[in-house]
C-alpha positions in Angstrom: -43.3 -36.1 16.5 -39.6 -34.8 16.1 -41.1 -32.5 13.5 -42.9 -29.9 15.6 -40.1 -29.4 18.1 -37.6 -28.7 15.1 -40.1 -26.2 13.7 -40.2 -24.5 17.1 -36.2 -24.0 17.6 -35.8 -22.6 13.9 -38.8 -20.2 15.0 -37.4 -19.0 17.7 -33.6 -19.0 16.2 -35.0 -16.5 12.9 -36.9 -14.7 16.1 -33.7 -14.0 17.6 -31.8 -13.3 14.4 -34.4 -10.8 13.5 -34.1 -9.1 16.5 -30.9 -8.3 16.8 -30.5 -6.9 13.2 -33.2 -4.9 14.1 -31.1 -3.8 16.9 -28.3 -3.4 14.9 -29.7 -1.3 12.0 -31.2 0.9 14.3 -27.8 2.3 16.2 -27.1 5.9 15.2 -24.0 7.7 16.0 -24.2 10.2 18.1 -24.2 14.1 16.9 -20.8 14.4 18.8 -18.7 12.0 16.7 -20.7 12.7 13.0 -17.4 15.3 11.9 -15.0 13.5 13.5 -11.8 12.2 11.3 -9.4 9.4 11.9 -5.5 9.6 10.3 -5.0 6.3 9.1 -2.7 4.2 7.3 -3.7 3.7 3.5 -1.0 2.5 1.5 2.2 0.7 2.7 5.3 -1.2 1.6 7.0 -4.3 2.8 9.6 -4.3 5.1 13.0 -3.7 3.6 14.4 -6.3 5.9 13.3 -9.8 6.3 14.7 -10.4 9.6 15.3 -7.9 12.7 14.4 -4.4 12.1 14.0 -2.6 9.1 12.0 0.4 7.9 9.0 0.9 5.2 7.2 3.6 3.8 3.4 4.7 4.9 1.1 6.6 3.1 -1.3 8.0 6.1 -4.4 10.1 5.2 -7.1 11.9 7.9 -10.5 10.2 6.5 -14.1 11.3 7.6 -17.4 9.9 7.6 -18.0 10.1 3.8 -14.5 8.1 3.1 -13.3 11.6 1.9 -9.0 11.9 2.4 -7.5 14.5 4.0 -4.1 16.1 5.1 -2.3 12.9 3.1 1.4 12.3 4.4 4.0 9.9 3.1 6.2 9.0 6.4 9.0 6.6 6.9 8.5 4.0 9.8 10.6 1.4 11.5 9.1 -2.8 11.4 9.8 -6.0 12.6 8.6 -8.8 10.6 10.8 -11.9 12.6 13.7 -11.4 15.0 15.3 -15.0 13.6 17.6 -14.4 11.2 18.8 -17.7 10.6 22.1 -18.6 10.6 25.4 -17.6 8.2 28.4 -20.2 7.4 31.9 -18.4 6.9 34.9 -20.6 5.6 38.4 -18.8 6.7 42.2 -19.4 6.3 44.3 -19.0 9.8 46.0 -15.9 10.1 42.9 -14.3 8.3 41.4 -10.6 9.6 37.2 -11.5 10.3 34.6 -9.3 11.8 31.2 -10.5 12.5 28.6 -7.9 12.8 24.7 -8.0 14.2 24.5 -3.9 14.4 20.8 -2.3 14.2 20.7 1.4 13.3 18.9 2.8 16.1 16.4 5.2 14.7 12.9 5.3 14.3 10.3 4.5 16.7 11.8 0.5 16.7 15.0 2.5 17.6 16.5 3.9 20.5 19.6 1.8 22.5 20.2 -1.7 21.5 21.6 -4.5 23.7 23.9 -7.0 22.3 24.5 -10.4 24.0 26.9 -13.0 22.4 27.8 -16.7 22.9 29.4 -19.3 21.8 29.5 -23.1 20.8 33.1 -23.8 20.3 33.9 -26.4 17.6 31.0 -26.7 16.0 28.1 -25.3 13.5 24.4 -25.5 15.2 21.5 -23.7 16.5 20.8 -26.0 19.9 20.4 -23.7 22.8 22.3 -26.4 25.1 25.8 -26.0 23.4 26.6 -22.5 23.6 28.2 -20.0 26.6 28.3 -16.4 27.2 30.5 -14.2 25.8 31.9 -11.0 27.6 31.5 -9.1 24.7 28.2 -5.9 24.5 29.3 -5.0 21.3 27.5 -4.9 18.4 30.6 -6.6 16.5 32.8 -9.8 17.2 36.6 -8.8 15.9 39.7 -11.2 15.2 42.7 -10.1 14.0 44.3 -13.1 12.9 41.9 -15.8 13.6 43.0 -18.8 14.8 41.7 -22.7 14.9 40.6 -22.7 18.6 38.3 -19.8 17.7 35.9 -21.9 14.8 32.4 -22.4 16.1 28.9 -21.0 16.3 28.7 -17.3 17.2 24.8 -16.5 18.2 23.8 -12.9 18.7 20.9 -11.3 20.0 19.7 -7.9 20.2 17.1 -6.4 22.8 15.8 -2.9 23.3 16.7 -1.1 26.4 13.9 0.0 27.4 11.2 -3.1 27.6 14.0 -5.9 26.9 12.4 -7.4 24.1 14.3 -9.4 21.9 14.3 -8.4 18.0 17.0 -10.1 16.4 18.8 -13.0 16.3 21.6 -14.5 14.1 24.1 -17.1 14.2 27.2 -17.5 12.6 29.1 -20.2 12.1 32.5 -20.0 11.6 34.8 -22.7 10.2 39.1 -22.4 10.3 41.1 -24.0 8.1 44.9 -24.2 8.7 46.8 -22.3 6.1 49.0 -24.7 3.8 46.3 -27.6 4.0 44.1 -26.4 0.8 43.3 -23.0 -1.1 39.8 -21.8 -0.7 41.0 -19.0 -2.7 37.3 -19.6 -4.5 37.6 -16.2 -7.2 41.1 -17.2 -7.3 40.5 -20.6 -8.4 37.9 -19.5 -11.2 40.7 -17.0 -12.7 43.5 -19.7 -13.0 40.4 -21.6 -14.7 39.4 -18.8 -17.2 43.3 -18.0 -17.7 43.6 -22.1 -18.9 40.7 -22.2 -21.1 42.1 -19.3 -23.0 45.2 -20.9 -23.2 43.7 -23.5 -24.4 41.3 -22.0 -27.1 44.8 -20.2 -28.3 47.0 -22.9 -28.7 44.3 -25.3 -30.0 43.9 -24.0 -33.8 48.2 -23.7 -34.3 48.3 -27.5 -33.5 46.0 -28.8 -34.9 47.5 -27.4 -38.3 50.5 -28.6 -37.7 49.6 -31.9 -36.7 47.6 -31.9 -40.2 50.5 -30.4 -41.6 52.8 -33.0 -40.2 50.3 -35.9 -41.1 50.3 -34.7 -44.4 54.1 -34.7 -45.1 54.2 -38.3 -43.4 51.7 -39.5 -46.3 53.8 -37.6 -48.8 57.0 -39.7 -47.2 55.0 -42.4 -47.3 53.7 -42.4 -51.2 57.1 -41.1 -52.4 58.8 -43.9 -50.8 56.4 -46.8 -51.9 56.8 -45.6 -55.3 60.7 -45.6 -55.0 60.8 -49.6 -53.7 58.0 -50.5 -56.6 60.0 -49.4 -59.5 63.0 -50.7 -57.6 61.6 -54.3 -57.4 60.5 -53.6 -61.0 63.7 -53.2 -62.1 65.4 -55.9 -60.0 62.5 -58.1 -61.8 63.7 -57.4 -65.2 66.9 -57.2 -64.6 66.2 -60.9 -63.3 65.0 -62.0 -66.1 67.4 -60.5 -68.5 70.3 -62.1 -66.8 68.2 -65.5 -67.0 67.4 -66.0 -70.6 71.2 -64.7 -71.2 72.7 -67.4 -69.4 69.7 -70.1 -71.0 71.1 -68.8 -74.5 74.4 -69.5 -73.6 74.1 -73.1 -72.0 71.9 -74.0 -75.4 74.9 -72.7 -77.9 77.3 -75.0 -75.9 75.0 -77.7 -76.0 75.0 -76.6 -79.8 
């Protein structure tokens, strides 16, 4: 009984089907639009940024009806790929000369003026919205001449265009102040006084070690000379000894005599 009525509805569904690709093979474009060409984009490159705006190259070609290309150009065009950039950790001495920068060239059709908005989270490295407070800065960069310990924290910048307010980048920087004296994070520093001992090391290495052979060796040489020296010493005392002995034996035995 449930046979039939499945039957019908596949009927009526390859009905349906056929009709509309009969429908569809059937369009024809019109007379008006049979040598008209489109410019469009055929090759491209990645963006040369990962984050915020960057550019690419576009290879864009007029192509007709027949797929045939035309009036090829190779043009240079602004992208956005993601406005988050993420965030960037700095490590700095007290005293120290640091500039943070979040500029975007302004060319391109992605161009035109920028907007730069900073905040702050003072004393601290994160990316929660709740901890940080506007800066009166419009800049494009964030300048300290001698840094202090009161300015370490999380520096968040964001970039909008002018003209629609749209946000395309963002980055964060956090910034961490050490007071000068405490340690050295003289990093390239530390890996020179490193290289500069190892080579010390390497040339001083062979010299001792011959003369510490050297000196072993004459310590042996002491050693042999003088054990020979004490054996034919007690060797002689032994005769000696004995000599003295059986001359005062004879003796006693010619008194006895």
């Amino acid at each position: 009984m449930l046979v039939l009525p499945s039957l019908f509805i596949i009927f009526v569904a390859i009905t349906s089907f056929a009709q509309d690709w009969e429908d569809f093979v059937t369009v024809t474009i019109p007379s008006i639009l049979e040598n008209v060409s489109i410019r469009t984009v055929i090759e491209t490159t990645e963006c040369s940024v990962t984050c915020g705006i960057g550019s690419k190259i576009e290879k864009r070609c007029l192509v007709d009806r027949a797929g045939i290309q035309n009036d090829c150009e190779v043009v240079r065009v602004d992208c956005l790929r993601n406005w988050l950039c993420g965030i960037q950790i700095y490590t700095v001495k007290t005293g120290d000369n640091f500039i943070m920068d979040c500029q975007i060239p302004p060319t391109g059709t992605l161009g035109g003026r920028k907007l730069y908005y900073w905040r702050i989270a003072r004393a601290t490295v994160t990316t929660s919205e709740r901890y940080f407070q506007p800066l009166k800065v419009t800049n494009y960069t964030l300048v300290f001449e001698s840094i202090q310990e009161e300015d370490a924290g999380t520096y968040l910048c964001d970039v909008q265009r002018e003209d629609d307010l749209k946000l395309v980048k963002r980055i964060y920087f956090g910034v961490k102040v050490i007071a000068t004296g405490i340690m050295d994070i003289d990093f390239y520093k530390y890996v020179i006084s490193k290289q500069q001992l190892t080579t010390l090391a390497e040339g001083l290495t062979t010299p001792v070690v011959e003369e510490k052979v050297e000196l072993h060796g004459g310590i042996y040489s002491y050693v042999a000379i003088g054990s020979s020296v004490g054996l034919l010493a007690g060797i002689a005392v032994l005769v000696v000894s004995r000599c003295t002995f059986r001359s005062k034996k004879v003796e006693d035995i010619q008194k006895a005599c």
